[in-house]
CHARMM internal coordinates of N, CA and C (Angstrom, degrees):
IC EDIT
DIST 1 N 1 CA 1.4603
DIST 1 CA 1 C 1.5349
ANGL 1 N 1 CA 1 C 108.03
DIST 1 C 2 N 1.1727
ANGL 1 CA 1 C 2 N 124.63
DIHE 1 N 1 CA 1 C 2 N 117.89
DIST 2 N 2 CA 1.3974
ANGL 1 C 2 N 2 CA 142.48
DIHE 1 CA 1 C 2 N 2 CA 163.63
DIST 2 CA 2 C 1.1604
ANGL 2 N 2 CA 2 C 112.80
DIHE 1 C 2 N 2 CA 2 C -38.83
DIST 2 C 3 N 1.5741
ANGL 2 CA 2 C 3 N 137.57
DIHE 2 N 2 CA 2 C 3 N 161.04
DIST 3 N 3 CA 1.2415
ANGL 2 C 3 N 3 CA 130.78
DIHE 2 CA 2 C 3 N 3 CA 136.39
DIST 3 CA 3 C 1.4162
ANGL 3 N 3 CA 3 C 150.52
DIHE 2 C 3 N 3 CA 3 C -91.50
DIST 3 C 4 N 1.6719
ANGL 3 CA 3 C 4 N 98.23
DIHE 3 N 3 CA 3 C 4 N 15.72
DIST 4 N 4 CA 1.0789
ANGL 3 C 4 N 4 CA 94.76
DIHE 3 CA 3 C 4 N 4 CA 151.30
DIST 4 CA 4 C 1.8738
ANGL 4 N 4 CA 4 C 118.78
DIHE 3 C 4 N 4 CA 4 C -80.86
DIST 4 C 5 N 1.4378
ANGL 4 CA 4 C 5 N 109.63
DIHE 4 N 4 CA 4 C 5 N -50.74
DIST 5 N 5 CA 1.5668
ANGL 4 C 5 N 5 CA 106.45
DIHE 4 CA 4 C 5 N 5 CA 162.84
DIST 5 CA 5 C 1.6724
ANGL 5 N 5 CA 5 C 123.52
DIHE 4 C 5 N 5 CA 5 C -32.06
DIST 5 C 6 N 1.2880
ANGL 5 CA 5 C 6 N 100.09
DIHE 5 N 5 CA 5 C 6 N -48.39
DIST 6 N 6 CA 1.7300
ANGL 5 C 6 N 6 CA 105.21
DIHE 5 CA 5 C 6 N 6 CA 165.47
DIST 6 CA 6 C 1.3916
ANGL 6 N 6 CA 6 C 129.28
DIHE 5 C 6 N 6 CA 6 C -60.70
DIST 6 C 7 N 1.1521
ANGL 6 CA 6 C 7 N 112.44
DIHE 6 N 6 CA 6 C 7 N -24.50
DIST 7 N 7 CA 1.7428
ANGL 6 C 7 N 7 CA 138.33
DIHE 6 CA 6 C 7 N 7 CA 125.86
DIST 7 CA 7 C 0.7808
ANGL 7 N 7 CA 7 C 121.48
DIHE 6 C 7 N 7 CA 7 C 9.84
DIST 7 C 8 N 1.6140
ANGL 7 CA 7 C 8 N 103.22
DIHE 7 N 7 CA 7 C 8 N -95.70
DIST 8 N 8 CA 1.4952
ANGL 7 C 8 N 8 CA 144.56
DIHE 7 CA 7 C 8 N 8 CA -130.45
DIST 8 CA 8 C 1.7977
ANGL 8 N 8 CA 8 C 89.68
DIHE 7 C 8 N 8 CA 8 C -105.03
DIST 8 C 9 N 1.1488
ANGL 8 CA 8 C 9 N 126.01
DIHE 8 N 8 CA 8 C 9 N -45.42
DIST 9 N 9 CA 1.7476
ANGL 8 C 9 N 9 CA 129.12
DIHE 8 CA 8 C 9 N 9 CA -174.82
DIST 9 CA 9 C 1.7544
ANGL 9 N 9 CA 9 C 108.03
DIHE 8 C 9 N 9 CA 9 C -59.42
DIST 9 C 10 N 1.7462
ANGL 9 CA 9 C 10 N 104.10
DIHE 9 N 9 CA 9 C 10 N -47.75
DIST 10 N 10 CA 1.4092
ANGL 9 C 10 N 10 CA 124.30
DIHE 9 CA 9 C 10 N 10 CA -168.13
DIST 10 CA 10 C 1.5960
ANGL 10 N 10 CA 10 C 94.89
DIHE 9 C 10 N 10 CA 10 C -72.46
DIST 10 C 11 N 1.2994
ANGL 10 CA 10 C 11 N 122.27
DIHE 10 N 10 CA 10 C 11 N -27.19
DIST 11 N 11 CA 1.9007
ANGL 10 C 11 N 11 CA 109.60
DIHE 10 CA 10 C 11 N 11 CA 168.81
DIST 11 CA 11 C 1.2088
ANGL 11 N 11 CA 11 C 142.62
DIHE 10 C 11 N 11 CA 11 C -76.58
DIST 11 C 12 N 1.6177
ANGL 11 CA 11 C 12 N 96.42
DIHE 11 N 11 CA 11 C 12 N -33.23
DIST 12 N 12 CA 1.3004
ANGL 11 C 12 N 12 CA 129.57
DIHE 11 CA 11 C 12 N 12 CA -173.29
DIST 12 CA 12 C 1.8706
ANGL 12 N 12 CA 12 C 89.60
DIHE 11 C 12 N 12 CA 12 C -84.25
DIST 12 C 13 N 0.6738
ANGL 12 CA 12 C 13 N 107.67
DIHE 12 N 12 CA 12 C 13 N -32.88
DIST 13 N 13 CA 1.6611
ANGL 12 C 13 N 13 CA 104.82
DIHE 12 CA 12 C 13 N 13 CA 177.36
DIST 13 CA 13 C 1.5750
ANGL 13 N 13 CA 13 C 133.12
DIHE 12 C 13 N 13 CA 13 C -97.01
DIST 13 C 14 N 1.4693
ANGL 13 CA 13 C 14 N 98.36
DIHE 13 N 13 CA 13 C 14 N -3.12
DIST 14 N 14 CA 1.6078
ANGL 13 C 14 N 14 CA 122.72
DIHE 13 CA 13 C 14 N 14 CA 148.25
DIST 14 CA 14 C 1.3034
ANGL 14 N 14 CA 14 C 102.36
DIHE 13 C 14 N 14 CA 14 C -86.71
DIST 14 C 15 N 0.8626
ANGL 14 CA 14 C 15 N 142.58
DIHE 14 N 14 CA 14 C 15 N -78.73
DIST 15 N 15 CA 1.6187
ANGL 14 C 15 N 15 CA 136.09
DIHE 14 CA 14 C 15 N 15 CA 177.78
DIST 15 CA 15 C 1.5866
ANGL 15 N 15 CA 15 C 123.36
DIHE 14 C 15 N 15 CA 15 C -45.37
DIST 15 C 16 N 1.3431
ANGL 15 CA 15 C 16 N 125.70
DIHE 15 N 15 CA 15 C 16 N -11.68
DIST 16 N 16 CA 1.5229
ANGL 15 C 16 N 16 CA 118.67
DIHE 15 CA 15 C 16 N 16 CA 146.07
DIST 16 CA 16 C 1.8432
ANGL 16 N 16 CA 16 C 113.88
DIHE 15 C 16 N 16 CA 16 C -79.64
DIST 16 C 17 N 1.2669
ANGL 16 CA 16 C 17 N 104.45
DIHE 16 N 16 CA 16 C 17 N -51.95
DIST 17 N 17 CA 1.6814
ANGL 16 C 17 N 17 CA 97.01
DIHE 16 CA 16 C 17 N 17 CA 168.17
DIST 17 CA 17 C 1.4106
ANGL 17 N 17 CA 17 C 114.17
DIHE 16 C 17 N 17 CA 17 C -42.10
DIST 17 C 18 N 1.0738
ANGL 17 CA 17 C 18 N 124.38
DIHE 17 N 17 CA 17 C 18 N -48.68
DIST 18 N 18 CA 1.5959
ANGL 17 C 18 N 18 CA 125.21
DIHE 17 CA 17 C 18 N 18 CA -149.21
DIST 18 CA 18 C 2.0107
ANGL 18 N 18 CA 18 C 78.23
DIHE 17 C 18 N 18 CA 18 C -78.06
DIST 18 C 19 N 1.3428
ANGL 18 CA 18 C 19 N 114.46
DIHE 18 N 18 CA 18 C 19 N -58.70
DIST 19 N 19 CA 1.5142
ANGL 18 C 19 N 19 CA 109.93
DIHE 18 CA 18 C 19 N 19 CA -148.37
DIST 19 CA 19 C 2.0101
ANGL 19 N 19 CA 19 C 79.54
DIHE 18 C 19 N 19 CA 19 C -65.64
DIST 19 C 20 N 1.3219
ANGL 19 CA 19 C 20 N 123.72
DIHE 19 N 19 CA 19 C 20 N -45.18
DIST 20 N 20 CA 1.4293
ANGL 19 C 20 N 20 CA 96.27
DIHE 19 CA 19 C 20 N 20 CA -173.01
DIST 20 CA 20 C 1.4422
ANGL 20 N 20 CA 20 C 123.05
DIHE 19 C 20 N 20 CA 20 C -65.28
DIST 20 C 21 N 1.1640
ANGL 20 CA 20 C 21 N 115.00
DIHE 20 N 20 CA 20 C 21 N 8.20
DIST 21 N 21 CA 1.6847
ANGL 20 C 21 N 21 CA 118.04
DIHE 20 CA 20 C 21 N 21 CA 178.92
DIST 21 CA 21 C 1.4757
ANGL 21 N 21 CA 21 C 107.52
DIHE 20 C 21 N 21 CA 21 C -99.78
DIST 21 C 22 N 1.2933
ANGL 21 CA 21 C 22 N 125.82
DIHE 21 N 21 CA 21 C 22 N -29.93
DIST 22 N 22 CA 1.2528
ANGL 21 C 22 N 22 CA 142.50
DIHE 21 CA 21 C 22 N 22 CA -175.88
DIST 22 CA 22 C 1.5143
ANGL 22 N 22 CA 22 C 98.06
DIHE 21 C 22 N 22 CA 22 C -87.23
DIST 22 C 23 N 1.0515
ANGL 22 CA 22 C 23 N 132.34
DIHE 22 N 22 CA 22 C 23 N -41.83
DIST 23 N 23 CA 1.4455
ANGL 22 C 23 N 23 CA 120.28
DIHE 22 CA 22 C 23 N 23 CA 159.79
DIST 23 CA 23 C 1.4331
ANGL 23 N 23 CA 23 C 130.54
DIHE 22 C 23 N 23 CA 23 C -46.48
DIST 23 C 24 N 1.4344
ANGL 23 CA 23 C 24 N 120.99
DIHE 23 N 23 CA 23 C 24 N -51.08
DIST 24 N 24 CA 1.1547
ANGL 23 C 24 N 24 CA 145.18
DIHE 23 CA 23 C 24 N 24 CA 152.81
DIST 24 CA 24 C 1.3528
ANGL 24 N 24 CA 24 C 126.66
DIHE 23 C 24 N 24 CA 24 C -9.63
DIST 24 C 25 N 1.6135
ANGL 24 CA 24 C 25 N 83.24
DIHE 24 N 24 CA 24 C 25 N -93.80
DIST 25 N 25 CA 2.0320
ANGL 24 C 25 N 25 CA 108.64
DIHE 24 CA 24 C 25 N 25 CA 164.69
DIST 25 CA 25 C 2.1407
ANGL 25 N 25 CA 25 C 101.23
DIHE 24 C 25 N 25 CA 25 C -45.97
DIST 25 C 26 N 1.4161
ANGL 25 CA 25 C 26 N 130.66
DIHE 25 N 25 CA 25 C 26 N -56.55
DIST 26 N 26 CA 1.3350
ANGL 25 C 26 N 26 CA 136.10
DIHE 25 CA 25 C 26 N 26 CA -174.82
DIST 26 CA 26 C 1.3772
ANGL 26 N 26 CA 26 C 94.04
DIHE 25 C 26 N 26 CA 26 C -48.71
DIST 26 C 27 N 1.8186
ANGL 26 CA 26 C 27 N 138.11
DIHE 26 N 26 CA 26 C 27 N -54.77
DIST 27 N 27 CA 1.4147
ANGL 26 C 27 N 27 CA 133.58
DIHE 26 CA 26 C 27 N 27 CA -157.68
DIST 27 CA 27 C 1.8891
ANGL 27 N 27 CA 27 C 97.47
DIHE 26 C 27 N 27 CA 27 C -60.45
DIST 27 C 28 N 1.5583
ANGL 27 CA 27 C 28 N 90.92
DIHE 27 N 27 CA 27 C 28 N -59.87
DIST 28 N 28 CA 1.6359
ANGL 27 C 28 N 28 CA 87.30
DIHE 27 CA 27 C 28 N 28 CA 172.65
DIST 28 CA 28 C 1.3081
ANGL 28 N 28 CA 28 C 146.18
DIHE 27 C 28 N 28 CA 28 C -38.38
DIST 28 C 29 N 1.8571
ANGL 28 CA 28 C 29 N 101.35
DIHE 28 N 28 CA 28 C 29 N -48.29
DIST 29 N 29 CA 1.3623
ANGL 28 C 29 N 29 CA 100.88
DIHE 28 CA 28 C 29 N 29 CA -178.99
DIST 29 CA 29 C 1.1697
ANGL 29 N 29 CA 29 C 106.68
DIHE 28 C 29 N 29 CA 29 C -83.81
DIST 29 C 30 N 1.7290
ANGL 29 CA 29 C 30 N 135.22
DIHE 29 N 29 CA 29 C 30 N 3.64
DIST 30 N 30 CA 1.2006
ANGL 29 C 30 N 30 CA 117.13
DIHE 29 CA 29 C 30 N 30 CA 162.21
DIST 30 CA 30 C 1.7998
ANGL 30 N 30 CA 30 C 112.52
DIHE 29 C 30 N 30 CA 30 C -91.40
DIST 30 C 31 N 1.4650
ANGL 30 CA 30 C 31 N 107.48
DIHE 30 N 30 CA 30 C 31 N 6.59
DIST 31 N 31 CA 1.7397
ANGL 30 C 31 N 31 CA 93.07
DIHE 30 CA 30 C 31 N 31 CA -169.22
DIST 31 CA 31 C 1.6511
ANGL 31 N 31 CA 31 C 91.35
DIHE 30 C 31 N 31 CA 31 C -89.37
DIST 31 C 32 N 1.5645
ANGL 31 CA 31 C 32 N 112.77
DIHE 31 N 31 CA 31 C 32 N -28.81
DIST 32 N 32 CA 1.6433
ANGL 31 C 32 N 32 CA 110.61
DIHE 31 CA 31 C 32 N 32 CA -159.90
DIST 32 CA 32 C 1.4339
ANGL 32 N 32 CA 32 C 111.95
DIHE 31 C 32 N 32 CA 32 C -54.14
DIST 32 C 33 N 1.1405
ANGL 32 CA 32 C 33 N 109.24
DIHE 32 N 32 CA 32 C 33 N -173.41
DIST 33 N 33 CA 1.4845
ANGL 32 C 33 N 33 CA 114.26
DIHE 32 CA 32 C 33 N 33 CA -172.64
DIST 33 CA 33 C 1.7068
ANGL 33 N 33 CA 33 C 93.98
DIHE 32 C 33 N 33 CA 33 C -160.03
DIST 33 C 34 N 1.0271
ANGL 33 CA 33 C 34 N 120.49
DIHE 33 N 33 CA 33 C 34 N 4.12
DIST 34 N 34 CA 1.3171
ANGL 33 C 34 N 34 CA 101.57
DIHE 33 CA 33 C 34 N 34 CA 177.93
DIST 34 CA 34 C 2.1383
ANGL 34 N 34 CA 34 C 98.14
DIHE 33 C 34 N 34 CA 34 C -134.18
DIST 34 C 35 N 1.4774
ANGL 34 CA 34 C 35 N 95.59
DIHE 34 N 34 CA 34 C 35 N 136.63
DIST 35 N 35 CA 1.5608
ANGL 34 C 35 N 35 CA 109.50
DIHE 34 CA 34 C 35 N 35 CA -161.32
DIST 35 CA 35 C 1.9185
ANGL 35 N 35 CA 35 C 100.43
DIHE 34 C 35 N 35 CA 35 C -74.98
DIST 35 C 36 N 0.9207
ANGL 35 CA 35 C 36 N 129.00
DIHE 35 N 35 CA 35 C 36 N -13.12
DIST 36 N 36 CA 1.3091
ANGL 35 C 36 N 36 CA 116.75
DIHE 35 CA 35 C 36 N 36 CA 168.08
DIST 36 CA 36 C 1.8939
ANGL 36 N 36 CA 36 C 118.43
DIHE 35 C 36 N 36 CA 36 C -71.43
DIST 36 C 37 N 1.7598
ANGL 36 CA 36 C 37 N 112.81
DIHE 36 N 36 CA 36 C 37 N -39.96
DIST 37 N 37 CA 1.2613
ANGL 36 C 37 N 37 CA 117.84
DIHE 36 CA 36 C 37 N 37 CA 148.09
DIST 37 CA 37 C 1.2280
ANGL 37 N 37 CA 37 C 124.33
DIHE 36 C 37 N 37 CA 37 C -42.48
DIST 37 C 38 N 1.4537
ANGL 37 CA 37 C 38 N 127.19
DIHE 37 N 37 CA 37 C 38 N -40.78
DIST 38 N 38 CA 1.2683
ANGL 37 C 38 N 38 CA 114.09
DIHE 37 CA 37 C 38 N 38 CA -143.28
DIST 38 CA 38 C 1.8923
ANGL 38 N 38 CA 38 C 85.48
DIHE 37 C 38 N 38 CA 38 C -100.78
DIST 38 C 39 N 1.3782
ANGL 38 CA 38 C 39 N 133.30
DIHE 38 N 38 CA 38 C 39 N -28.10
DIST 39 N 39 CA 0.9648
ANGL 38 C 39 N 39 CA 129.63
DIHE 38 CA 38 C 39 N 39 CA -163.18
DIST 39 CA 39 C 1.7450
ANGL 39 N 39 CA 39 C 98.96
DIHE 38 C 39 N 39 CA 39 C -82.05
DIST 39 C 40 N 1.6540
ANGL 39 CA 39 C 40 N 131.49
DIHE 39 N 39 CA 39 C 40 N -21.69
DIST 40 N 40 CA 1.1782
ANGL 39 C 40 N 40 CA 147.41
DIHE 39 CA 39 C 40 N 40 CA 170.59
DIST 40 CA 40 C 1.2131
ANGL 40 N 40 CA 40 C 89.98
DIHE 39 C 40 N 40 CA 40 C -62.77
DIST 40 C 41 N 1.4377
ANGL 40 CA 40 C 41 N 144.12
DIHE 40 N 40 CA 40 C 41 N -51.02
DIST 41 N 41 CA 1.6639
ANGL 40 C 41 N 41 CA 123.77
DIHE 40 CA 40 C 41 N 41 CA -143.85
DIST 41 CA 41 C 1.6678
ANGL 41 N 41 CA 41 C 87.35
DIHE 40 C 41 N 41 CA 41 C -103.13
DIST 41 C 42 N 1.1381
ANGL 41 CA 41 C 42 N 130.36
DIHE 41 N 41 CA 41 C 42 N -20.96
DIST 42 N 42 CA 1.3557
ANGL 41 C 42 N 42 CA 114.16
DIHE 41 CA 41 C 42 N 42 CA 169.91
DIST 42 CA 42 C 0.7280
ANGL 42 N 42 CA 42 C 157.62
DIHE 41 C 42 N 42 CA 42 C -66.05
DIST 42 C 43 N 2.1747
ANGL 42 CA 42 C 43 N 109.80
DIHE 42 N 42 CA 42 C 43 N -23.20
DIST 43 N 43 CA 1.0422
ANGL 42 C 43 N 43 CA 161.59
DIHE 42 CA 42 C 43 N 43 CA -174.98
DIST 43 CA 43 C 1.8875
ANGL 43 N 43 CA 43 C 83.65
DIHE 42 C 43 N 43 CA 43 C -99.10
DIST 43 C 44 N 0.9372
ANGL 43 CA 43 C 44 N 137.74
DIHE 43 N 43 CA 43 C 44 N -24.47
DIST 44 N 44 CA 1.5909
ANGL 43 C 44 N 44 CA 113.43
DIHE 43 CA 43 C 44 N 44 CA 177.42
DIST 44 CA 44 C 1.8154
ANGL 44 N 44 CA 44 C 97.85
DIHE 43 C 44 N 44 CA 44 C -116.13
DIST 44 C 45 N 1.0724
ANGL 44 CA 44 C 45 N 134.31
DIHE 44 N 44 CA 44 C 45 N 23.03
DIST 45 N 45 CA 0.8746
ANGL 44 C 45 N 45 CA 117.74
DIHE 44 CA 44 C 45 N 45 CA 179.48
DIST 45 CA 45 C 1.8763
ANGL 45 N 45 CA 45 C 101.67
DIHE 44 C 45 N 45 CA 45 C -117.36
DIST 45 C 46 N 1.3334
ANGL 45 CA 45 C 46 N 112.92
DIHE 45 N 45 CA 45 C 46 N 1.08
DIST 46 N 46 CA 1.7670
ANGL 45 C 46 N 46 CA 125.66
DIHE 45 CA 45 C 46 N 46 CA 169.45
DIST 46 CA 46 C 1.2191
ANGL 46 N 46 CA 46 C 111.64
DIHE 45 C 46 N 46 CA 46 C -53.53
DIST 46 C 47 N 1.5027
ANGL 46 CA 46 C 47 N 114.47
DIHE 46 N 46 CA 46 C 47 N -57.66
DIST 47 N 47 CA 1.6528
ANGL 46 C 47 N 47 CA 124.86
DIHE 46 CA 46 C 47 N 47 CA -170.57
DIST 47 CA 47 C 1.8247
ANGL 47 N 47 CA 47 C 106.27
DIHE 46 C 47 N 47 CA 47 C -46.74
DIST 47 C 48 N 1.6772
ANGL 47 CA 47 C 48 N 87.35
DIHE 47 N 47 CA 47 C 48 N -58.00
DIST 48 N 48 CA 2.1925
ANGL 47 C 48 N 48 CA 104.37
DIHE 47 CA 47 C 48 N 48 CA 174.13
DIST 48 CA 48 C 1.2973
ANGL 48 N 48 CA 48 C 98.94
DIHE 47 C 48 N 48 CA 48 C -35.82
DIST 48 C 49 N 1.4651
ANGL 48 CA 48 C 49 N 114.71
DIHE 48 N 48 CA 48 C 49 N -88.63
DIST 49 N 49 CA 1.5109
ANGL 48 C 49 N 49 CA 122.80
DIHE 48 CA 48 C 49 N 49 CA -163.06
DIST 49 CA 49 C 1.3892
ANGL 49 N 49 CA 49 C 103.59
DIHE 48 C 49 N 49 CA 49 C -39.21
DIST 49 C 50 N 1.6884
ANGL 49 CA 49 C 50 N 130.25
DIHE 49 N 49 CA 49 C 50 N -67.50
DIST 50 N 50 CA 1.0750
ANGL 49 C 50 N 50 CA 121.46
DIHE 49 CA 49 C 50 N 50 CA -165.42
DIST 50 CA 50 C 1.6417
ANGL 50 N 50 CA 50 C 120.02
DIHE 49 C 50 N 50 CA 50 C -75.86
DIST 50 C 51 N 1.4296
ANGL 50 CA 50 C 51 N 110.89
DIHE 50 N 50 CA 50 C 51 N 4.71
DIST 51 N 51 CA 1.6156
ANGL 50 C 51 N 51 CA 120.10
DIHE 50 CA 50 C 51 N 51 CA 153.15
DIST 51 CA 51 C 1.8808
ANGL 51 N 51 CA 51 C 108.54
DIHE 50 C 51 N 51 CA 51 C -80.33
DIST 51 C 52 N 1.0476
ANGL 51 CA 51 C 52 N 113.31
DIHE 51 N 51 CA 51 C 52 N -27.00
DIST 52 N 52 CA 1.4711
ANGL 51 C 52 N 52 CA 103.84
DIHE 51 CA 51 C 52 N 52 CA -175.07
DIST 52 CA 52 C 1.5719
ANGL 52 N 52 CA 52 C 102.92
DIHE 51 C 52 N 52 CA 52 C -80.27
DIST 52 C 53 N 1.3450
ANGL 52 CA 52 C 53 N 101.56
DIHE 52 N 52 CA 52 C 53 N -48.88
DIST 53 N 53 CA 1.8595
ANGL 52 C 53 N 53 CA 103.77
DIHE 52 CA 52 C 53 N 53 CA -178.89
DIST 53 CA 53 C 1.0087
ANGL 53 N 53 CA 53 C 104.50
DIHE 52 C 53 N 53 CA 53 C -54.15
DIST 53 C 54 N 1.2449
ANGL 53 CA 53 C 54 N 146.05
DIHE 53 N 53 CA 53 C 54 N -28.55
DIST 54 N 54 CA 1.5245
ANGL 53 C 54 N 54 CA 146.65
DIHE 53 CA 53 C 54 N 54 CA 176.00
DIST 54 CA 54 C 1.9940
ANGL 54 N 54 CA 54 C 98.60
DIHE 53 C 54 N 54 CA 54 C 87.67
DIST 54 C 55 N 1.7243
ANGL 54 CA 54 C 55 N 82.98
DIHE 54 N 54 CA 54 C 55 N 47.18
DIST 55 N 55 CA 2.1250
ANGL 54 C 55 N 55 CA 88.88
DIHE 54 CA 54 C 55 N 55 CA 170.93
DIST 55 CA 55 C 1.3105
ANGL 55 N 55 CA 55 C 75.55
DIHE 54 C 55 N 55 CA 55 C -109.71
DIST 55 C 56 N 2.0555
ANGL 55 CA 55 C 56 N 71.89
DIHE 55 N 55 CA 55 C 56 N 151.85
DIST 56 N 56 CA 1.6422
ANGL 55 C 56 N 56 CA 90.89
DIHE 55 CA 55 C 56 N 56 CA 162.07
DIST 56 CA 56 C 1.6684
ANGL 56 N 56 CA 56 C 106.08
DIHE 55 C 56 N 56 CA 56 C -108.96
END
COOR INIT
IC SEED 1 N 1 CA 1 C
IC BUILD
């Protein structure tokens, strides 16, 4: 196995972690009911999104 393939596995597998963490934090801030939670999971759920968009 090459390293670019070693690459390509190690990204694609940061980008399922990241989207399964960002899933996560999303189940939550839709179960809460109280707006100080929900503005906490939104404010940590920026870094996710802008790891999936591929922002830095």
């Amino acid at each position: 196995m090459n390293l670019v393939a070693m690459n390509n596995v190690v990204m694609v597998l940061y980008y399922l972690i990241s989207a399964f963490f960002l899933i996560a934090v999303v189940r939550n801030f839709v179960k809460t009911k109280d707006p100080q939670e929900a503005v906490l999971f939104s404010i940590v759920m920026i870094p996710f999104v802008l790891r999936i968009l591929r922002l830095k």
